[in-house]
C-alpha positions as CSV (number, residue, x, y, z in Angstrom):
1,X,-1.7,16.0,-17.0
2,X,0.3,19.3,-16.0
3,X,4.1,18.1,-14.7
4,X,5.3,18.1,-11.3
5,X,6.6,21.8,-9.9
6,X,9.2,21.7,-7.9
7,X,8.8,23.2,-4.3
8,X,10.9,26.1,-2.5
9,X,13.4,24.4,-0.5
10,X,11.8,25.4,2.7
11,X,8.4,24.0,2.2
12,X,9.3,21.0,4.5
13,X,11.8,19.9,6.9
14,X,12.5,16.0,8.0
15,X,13.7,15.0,11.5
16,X,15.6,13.4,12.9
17,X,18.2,13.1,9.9
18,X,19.9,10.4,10.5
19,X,16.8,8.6,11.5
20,X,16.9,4.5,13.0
21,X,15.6,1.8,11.1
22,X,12.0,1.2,12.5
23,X,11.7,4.6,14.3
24,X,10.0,7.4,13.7
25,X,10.5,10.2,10.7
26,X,8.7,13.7,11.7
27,X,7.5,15.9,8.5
28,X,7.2,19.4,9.5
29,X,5.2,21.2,6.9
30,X,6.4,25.1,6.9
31,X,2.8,27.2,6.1
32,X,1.3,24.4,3.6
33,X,-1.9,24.8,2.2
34,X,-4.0,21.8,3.3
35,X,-4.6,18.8,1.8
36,X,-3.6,15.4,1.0
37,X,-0.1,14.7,0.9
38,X,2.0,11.5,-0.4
39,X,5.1,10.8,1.7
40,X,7.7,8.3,-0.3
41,X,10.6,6.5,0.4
42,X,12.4,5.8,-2.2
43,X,16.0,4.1,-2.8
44,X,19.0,6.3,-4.9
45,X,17.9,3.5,-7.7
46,X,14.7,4.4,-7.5
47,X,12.8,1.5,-6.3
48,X,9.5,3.0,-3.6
49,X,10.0,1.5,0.0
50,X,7.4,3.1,1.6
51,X,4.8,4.8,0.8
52,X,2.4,6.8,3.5
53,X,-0.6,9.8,2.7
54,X,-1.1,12.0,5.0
55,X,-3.8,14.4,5.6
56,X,-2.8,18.2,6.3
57,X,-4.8,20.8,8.0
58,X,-3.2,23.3,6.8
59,X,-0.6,26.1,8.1
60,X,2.3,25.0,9.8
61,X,2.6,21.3,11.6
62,X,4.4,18.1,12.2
63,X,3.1,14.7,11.1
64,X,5.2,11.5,12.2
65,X,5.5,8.9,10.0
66,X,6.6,5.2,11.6
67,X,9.6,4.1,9.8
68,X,9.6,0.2,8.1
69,X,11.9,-1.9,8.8
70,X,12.4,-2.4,4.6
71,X,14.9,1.0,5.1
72,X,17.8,-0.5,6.3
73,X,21.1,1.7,6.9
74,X,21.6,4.1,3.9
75,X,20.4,6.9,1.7
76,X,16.7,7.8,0.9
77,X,15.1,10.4,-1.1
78,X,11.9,11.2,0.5
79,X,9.8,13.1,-2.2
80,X,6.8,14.6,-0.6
81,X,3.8,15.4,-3.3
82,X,0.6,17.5,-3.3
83,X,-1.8,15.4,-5.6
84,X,-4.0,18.8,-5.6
85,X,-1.3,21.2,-7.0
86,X,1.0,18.7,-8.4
87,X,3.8,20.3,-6.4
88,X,6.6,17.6,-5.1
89,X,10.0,18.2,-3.2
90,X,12.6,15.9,-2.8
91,X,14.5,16.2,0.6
92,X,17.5,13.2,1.3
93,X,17.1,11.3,4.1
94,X,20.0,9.1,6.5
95,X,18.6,5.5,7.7
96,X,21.1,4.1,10.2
């Protein structure tokens, strides 16, 4: 298995940031190729919260992704991975 590469920082952008417990995350994917892509929440300890795939047409777009109620207030690192390329980027997300 070939490791992870880490994306350019502007591959994606998250919003709103701080989001609300049980609302709504938007993914903006800057010029992605298309494909299937795995959205995670996980704790600073590690531990996956949530867990969504979502399928890109390609280019630039936003996908929403409803927020569960298991992120209460804190700190998240959403990692966001291509399972074609193998390509992940981690971006830090504000539950309040």
């Amino acid at each position: 298995t070939p490791p992870l590469e880490i994306e350019p920082s502007h591959a994606f952008d998250i919003y709103p940031n701080p989001a609300r417990t049980g609302g709504q995350l938007s993914v903006k994917f800057n010029d992605r190729h298309a494909g299937n892509y795995t959205v995670v929440f996980n704790s600073l300890q590690g531990a996956r919260l949530q867990q969504q795939v979502v399928l890109h047409a390609g280019g630039t777009a936003v996908q929403n992704i409803k927020l569960s109620s298991a992120l209460t207030p804190g700190t998240y690192m959403v990692n966001i991975l291509n399972a074609s390329s193998r390509k992940v980027e981690s971006l830090k997300v504000i539950i309040q």
